[in-house]
VEXZA-57505 format. One record per residue (C-alpha): residue number from 1; y, x, z; chain; residue in one letter. Coordinates in Angstrom, 2 decimals. Each point is the difference from the previous one (the first is absolute). Example, Ala and Ser with C-alpha at 12.3 -4.5 7.8 and 13.67 -1.06 7.14 Angstrom:
<recs>
REC seq      yy      xx      zz mol type
REC   1   -4.50   12.30    7.80   A    A
REC   2    3.44    1.37   -0.66   A    S
</recs>
This chain:
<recs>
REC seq      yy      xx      zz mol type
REC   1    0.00    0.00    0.00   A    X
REC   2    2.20    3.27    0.68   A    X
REC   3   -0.70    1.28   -3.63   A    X
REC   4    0.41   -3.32   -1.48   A    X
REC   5    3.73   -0.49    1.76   A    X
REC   6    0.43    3.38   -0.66   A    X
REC   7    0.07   -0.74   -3.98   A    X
REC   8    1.66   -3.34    0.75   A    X
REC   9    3.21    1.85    1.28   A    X
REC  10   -0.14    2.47   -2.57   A    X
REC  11    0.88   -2.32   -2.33   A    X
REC  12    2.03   -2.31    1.87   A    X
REC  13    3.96   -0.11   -0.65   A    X
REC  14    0.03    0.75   -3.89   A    X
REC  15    2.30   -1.93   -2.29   A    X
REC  16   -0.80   -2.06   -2.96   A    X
REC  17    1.16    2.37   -2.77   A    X
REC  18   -1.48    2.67    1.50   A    X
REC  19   -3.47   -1.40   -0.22   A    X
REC  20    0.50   -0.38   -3.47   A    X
REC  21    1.18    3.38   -1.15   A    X
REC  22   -3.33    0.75    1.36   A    X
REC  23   -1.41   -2.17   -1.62   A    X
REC  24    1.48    1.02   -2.95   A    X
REC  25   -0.84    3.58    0.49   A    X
REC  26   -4.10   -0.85    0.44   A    X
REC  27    0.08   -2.05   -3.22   A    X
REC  28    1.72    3.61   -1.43   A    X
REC  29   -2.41    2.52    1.74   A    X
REC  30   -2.71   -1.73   -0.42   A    X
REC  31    0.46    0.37   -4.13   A    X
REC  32    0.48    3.55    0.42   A    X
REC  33   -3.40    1.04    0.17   A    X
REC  34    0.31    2.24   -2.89   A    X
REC  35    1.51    3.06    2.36   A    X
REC  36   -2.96    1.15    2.26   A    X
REC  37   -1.88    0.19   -3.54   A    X
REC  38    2.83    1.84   -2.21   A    X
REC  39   -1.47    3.34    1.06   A    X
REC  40   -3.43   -0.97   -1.05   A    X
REC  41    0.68   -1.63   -3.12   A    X
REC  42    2.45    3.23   -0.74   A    X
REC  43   -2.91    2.31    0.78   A    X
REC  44   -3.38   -2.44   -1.27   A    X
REC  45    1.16   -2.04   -2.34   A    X
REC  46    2.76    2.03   -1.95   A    X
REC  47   -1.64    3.36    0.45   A    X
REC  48    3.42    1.65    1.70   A    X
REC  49   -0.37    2.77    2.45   A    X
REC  50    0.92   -0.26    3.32   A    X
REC  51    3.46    1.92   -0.26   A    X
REC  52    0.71   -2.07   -3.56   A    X
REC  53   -0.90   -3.07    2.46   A    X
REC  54    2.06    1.00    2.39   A    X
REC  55    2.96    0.41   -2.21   A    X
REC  56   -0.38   -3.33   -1.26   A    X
REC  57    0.23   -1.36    3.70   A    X
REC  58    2.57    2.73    0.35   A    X
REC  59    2.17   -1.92   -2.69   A    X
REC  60   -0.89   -3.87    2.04   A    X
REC  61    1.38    1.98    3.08   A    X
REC  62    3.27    0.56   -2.17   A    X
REC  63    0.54   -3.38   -1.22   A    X
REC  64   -0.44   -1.49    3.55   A    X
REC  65    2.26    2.93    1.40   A    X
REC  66    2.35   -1.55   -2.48   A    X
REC  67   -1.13   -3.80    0.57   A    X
REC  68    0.97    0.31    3.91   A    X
REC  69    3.54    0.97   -0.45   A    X
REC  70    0.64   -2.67   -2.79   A    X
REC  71   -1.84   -2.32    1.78   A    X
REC  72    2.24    1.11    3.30   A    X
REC  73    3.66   -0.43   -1.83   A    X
REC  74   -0.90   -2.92   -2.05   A    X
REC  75   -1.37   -1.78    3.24   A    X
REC  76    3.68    0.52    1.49   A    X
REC  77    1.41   -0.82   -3.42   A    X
REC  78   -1.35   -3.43   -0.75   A    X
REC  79   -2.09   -0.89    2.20   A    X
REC  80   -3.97    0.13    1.40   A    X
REC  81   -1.22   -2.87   -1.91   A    X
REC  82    1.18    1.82   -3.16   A    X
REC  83   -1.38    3.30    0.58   A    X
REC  84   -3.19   -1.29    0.44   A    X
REC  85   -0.65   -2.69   -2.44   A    X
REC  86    1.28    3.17   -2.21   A    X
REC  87   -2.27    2.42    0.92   A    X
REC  88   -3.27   -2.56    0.17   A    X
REC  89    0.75   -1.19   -4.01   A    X
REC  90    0.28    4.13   -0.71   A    X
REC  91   -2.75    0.72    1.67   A    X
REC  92   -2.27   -2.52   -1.10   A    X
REC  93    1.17    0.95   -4.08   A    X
REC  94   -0.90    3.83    0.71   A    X
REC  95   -3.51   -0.16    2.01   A    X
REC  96   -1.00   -2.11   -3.35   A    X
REC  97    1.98    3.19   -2.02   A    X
REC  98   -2.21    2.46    1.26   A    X
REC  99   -3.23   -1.35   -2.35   A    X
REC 100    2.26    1.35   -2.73   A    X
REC 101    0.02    3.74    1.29   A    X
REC 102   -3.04    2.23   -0.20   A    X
REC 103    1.73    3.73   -0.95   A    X
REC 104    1.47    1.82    2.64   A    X
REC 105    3.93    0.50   -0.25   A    X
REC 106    0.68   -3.92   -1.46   A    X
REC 107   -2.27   -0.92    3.04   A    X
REC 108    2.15    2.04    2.42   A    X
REC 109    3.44   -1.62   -1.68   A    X
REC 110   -1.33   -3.56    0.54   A    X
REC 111   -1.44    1.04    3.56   A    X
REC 112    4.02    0.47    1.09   A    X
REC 113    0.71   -3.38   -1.34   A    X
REC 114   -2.74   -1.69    2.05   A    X
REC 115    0.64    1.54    3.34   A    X
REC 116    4.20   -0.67   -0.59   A    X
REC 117   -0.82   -3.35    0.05   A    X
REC 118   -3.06   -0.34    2.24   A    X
REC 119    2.46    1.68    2.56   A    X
REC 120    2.69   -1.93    0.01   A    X
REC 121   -1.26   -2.53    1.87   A    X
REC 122   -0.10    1.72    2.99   A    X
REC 123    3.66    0.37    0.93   A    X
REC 124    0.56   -3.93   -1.32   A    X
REC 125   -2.90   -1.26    2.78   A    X
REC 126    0.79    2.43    2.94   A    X
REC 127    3.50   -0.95   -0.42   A    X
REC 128   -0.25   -3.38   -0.06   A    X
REC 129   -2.25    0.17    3.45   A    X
REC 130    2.69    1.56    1.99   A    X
REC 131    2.65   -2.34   -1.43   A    X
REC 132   -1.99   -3.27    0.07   A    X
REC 133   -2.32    0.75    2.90   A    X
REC 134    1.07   -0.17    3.97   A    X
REC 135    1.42    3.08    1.47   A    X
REC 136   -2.45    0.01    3.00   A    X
REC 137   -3.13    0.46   -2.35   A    X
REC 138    1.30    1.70   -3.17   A    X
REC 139   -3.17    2.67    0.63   A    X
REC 140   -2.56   -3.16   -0.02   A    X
REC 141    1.65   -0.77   -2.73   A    X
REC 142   -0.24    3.09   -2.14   A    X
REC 143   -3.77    0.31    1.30   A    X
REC 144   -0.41   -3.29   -0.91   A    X
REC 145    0.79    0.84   -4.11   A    X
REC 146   -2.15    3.30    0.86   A    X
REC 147   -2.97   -2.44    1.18   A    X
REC 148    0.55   -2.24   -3.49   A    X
REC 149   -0.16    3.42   -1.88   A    X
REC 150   -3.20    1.22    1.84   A    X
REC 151   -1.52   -3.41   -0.22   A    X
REC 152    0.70    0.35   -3.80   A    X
REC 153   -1.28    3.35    0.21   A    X
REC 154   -3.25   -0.85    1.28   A    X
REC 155   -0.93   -3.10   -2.53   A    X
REC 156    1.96    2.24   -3.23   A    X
REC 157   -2.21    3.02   -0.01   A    X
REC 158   -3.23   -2.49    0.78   A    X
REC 159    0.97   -2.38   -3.10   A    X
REC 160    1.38    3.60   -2.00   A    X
REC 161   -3.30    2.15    0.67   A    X
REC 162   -1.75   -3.48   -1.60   A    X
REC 163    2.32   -0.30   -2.98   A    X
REC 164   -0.66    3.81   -0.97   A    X
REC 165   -3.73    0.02    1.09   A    X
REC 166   -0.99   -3.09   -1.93   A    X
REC 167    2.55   -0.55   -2.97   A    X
REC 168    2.14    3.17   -0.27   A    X
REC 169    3.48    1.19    0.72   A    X
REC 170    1.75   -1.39   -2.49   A    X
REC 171   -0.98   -3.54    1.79   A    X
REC 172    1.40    1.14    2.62   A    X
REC 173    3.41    1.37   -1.18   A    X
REC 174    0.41   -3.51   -1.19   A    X
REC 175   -1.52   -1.70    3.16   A    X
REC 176    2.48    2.19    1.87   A    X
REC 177    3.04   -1.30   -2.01   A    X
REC 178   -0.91   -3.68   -0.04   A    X
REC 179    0.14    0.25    3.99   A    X
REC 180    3.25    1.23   -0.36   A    X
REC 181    1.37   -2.84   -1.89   A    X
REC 182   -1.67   -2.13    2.64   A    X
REC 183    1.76    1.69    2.90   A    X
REC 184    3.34   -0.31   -2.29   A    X
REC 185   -0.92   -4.18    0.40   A    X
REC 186   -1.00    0.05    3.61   A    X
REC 187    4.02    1.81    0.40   A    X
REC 188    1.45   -3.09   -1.95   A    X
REC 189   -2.10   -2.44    1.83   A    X
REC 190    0.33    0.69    3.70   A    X
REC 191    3.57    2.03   -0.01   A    X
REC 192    1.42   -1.68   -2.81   A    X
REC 193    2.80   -1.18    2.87   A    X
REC 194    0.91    3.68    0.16   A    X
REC 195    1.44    0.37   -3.37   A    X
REC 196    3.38    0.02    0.97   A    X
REC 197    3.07    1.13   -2.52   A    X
REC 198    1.26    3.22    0.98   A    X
REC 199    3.47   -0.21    1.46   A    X
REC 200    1.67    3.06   -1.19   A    X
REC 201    3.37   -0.51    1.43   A    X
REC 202   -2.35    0.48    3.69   A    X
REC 203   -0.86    3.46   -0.85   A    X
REC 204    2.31    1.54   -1.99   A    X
REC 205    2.60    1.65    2.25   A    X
REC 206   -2.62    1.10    2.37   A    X
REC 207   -0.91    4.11    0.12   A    X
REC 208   -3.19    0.19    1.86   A    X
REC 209   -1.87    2.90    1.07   A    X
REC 210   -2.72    1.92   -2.00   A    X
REC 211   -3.44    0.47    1.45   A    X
REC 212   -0.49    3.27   -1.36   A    X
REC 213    3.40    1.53    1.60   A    X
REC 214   -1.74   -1.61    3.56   A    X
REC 215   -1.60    3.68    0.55   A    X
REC 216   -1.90   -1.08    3.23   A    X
REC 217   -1.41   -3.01   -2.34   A    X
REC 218   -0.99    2.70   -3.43   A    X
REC 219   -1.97    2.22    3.81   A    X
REC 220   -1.70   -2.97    0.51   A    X
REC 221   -1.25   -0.89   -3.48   A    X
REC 222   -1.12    3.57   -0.75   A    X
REC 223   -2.18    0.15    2.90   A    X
REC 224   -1.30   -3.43   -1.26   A    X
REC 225   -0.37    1.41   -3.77   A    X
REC 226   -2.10    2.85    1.33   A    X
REC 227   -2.45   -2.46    1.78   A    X
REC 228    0.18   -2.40   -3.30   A    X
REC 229   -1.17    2.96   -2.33   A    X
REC 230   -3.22   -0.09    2.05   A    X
REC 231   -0.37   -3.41    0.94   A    X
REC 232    0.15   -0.90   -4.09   A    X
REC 233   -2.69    2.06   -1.03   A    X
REC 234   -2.17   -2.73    1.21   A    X
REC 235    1.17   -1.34   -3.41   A    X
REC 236   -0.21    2.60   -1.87   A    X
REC 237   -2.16    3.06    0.76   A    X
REC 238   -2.89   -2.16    2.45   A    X
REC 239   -1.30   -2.33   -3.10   A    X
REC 240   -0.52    2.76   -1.96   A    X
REC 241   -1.90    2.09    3.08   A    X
REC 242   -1.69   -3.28    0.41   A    X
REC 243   -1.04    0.05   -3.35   A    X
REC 244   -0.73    3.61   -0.77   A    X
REC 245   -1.31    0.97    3.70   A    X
REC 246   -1.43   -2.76    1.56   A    X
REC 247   -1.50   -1.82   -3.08   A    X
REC 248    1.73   -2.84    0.30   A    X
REC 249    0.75   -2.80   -2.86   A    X
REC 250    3.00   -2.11   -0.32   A    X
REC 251   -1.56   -3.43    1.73   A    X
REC 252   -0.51    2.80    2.82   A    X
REC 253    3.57    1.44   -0.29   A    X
REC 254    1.73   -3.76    0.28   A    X
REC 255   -2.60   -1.14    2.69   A    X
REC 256    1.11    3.02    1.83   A    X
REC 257    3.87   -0.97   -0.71   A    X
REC 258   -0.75   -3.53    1.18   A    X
REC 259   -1.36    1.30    3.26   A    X
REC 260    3.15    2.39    0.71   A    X
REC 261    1.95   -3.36   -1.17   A    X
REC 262   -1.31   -2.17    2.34   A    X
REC 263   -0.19    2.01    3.03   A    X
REC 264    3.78    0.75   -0.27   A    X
REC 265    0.24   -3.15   -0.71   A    X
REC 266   -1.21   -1.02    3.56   A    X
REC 267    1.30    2.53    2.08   A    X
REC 268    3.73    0.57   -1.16   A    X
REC 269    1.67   -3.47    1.36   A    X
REC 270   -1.36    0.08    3.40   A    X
REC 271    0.92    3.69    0.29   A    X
REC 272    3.44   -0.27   -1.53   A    X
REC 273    0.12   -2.57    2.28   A    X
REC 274   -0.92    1.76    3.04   A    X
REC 275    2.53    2.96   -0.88   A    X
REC 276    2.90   -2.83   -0.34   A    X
REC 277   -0.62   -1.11    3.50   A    X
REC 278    0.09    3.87    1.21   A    X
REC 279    3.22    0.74   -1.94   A    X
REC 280   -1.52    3.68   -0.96   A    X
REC 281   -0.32    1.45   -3.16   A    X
REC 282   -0.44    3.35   -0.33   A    X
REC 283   -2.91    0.78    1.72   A    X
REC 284   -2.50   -2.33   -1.94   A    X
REC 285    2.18    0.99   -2.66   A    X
REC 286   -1.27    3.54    0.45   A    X
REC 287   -3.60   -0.91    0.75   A    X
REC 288   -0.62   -2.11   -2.69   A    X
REC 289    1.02    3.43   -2.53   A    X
REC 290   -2.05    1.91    2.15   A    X
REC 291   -2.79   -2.01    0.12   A    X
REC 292    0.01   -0.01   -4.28   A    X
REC 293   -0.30    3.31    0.19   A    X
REC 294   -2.96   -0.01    2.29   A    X
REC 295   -1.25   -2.53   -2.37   A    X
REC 296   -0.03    2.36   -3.14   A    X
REC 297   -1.48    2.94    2.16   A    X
REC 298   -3.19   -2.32    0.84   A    X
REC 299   -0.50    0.24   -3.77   A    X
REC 300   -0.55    3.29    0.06   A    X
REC 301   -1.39    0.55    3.43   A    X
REC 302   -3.54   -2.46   -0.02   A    X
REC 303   -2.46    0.67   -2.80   A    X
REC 304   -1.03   -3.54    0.60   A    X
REC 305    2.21   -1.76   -2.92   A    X
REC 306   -0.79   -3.92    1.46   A    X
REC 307    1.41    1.39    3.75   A    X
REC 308    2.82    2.27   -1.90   A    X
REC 309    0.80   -3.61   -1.74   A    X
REC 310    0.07   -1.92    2.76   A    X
REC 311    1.89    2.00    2.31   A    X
REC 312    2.46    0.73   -2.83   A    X
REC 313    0.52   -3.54   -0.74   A    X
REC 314    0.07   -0.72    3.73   A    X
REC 315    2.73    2.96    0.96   A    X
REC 316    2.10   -0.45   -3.31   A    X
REC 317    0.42   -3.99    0.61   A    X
REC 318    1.09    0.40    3.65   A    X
REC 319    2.35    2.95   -1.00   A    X
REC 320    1.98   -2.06   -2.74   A    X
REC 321   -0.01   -3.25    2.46   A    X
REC 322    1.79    1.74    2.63   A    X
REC 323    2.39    2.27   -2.43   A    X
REC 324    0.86   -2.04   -3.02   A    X
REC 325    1.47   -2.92    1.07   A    X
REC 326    2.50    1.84    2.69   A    X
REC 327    1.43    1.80   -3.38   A    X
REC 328    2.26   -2.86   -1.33   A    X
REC 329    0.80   -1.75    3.61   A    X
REC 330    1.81    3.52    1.27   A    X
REC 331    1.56    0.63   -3.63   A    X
REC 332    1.01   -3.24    0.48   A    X
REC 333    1.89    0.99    3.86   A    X
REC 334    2.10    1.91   -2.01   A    X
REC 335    1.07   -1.94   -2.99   A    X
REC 336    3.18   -2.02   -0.56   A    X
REC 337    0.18   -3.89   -0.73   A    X
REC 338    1.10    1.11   -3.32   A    X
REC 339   -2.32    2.62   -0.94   A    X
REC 340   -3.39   -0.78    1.12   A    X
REC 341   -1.05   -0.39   -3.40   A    X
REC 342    0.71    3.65   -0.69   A    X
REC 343   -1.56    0.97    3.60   A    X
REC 344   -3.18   -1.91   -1.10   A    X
REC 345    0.31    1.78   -3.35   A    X
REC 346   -0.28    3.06    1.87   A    X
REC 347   -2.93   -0.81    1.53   A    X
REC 348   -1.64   -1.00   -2.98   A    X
REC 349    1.21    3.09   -1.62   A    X
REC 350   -2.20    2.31    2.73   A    X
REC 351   -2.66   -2.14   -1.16   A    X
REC 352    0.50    0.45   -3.58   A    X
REC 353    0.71    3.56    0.76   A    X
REC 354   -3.96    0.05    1.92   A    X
REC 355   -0.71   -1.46   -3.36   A    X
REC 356    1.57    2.25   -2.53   A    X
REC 357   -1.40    3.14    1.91   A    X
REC 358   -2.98   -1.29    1.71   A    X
REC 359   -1.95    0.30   -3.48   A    X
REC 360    1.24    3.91   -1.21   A    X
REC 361   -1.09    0.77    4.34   A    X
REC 362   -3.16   -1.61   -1.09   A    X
REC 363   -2.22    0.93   -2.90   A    X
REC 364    1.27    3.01   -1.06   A    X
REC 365   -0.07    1.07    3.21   A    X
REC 366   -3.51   -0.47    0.59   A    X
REC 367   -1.06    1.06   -3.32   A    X
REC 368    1.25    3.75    1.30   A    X
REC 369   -1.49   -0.33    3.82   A    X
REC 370   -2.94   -2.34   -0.14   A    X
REC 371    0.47   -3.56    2.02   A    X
REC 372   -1.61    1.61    3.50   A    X
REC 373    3.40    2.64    0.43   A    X
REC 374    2.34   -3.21   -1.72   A    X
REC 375   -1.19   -2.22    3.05   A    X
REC 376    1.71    2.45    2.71   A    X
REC 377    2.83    0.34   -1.65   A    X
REC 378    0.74   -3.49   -0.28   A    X
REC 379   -0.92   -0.34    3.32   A    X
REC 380    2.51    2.91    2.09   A    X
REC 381    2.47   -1.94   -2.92   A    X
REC 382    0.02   -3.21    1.97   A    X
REC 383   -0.54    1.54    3.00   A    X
REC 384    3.14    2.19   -0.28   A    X
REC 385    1.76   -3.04   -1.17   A    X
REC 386   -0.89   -1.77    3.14   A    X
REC 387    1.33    2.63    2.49   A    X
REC 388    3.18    0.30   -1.95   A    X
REC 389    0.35   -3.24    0.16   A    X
REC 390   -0.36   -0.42    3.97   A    X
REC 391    2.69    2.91    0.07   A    X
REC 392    2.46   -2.00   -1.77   A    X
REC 393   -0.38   -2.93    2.25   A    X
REC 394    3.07    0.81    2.31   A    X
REC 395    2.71    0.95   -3.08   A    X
REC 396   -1.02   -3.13   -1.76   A    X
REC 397    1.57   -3.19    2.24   A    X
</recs>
């Protein structure tokens, strides 16, 4: 009955709109179940090496680099609403794009437009928490889209390893884009209220602060890239391991996707939850990039694979729960009314930054040292960036 009130209050207290973004985000990330299997399909199916693969991942990581600060300034330009009905209609167009592509450099040109419009969405949605959420549980409510995107991140690579298992990956390129459109519908059906005319007379005298001159804020990020770098080779250097090590297929590969999904999935409100109530931030901040690191050295460090797996999975999950969602909630301390779109823009842009050099740290990486040696240094990465982190804690508020 403890547990059950537990997740009761978790999600207690969260407005209308902001259920729906989340919504609205599931529809989105549940679509994109083409990403986990990119690296695969680069190396399998199109025959690229692993540093030609990585270079095409390399080139998403620019286009969402570039997608987070358009998606930032547009979101305080016209509006949330806009931004992402934008980037869901360009997104859902270039997933289906990609079945055109098969040679390397037009593949790596189109890869730039897909992740410039897959990314900004990000800035649009966190921004339009903290503005239409309640001040008291802005951090549920960012965890809350993070729970939609892990929920969609556990039935995506399920339905994905399917689509490219049983019918090929051009199916699912096309799958992938049709969800998109969907998500684009669910936006018009259940926010269609917010699509408000932008009153330009409202911002135009106004000089607001840039979140890159906010040098304690740029600290804070950076300590957060260097965890992000490690954390997102779960997407792009573990399938292929997976694949080439282990022996696994792709139903394997998305059943073992699903299983990270879910469990994040279950443990991230109650625990965002419980670090609301004790108002601190840092600390599980900390521990969650240490314990990803500990998480990538138990790949290395049990010849078992199934107990490497599970403890991996296990260790990994816990570690984003309790990081992640405190990213965007403390940017968020030290935005503006004004500029929270470019704040959140930020944030997405230390993602998109994990993502642009998470793939070139990768692959070609671990085509020089083997994946044993890659493992450690992944995991002193994150659990560098988690001490650096916990020495920050008393410059940042």
């Amino acid at each position: 009955m403890n547990l059950f009130k537990l997740y009761e209050d978790s999600f207690s207290g969260l407005s209308k709109d902001v259920w729906s973004v989340a919504l609205i985000y599931l529809v989105n990330r549940s679509g994109e179940m083409v990403i986990p299997f990119m690296s695969v399909f680069l190396t399998q199916q199109l025959g690229f090496t692993k540093t030609q693969s990585g270079i095409v991942l390399f080139c998403f990581g620019i286009g969402a680099l570039l997608g987070s600060n358009i998606g930032g300034y547009l979101t305080d330009l016209i509006g949330n609403f806009k931004v992402m009905a934008l980037s869901l209609a360009g997104t859902g167009f270039a997933f289906i794009g990609i079945i055109f592509f098969e040679t390397f450099f037009p593949l790596c040109l189109w890869m730039i437009v897909v992740g410039t419009f897959s990314s900004m969405f990000g800035p649009g949605a966190f921004s339009a928490v903290g503005l239409w959420g309640i001040p008291e549980n802005k951090t549920r409510g960012f965890s809350l889209l993070r729970m939609a995107i892990n929920l969609g991140v556990a039935i995506g690579p399920a339905l994905g390893g399917f689509f490219a298992y049983k019918f090929g990956y051009h199916i699912l390129f096309i799958v992938d884009g049709v969800t998109c459109f969907l998500a684009l519908i669910t936006l018009f059906v259940v926010l269609g209220h917010r699509n408000e005319k932008y009153d330009a007379d409202k911002q135009k005298d106004k000089v607001s602060r840039s979140p890159y001159r906010d040098w304690v804020l740029v600290g804070f990020l950076l300590f957060n890239l260097l965890n992000m770098v490690a954390f997102f080779q779960i997407l792009f250097s573990v399938p292929v391991y997976f694949k080439e090590v282990v022996q696994l297929d792709e139903r394997l590969i998305g059943i073992f996707f699903t299983a990270n999904g879910l469990l994040v999935f279950f443990l991230e409100m109650p625990l965002v939850y419980l670090i609301e109530k004790s108002n601190k931030y840092f600390k599980p901040m900390a521990l969650g990039a240490i314990l990803i690191g500990i998480a990538y050295l138990s790949l290395t460090l049990f010849d078992n694979p199934l107990i490497a797996i599970v403890l991996y999975s296990l260790l990994v999950a816990l570690g984003e729960v309790i990081n992640f969602p405190l990213i965007p909630s403390l940017a968020m301390r030290r935005a503006d009314e004004d500029n929270q779109g470019r704040y959140m823009g930020a944030v997405s842009m230390m993602f998109a930054m994990a993502f642009l050099l998470s793939p070139v740290c990768g692959l070609p990486v671990i085509e020089m040292v083997g994946y044993d040696v890659y493992w450690w240094i992944a995991g002193l990465m994150s659990i560098v960036s988690g001490i650096s982190i916990w020495l920050l804690r008393h410059r940042y508020i």
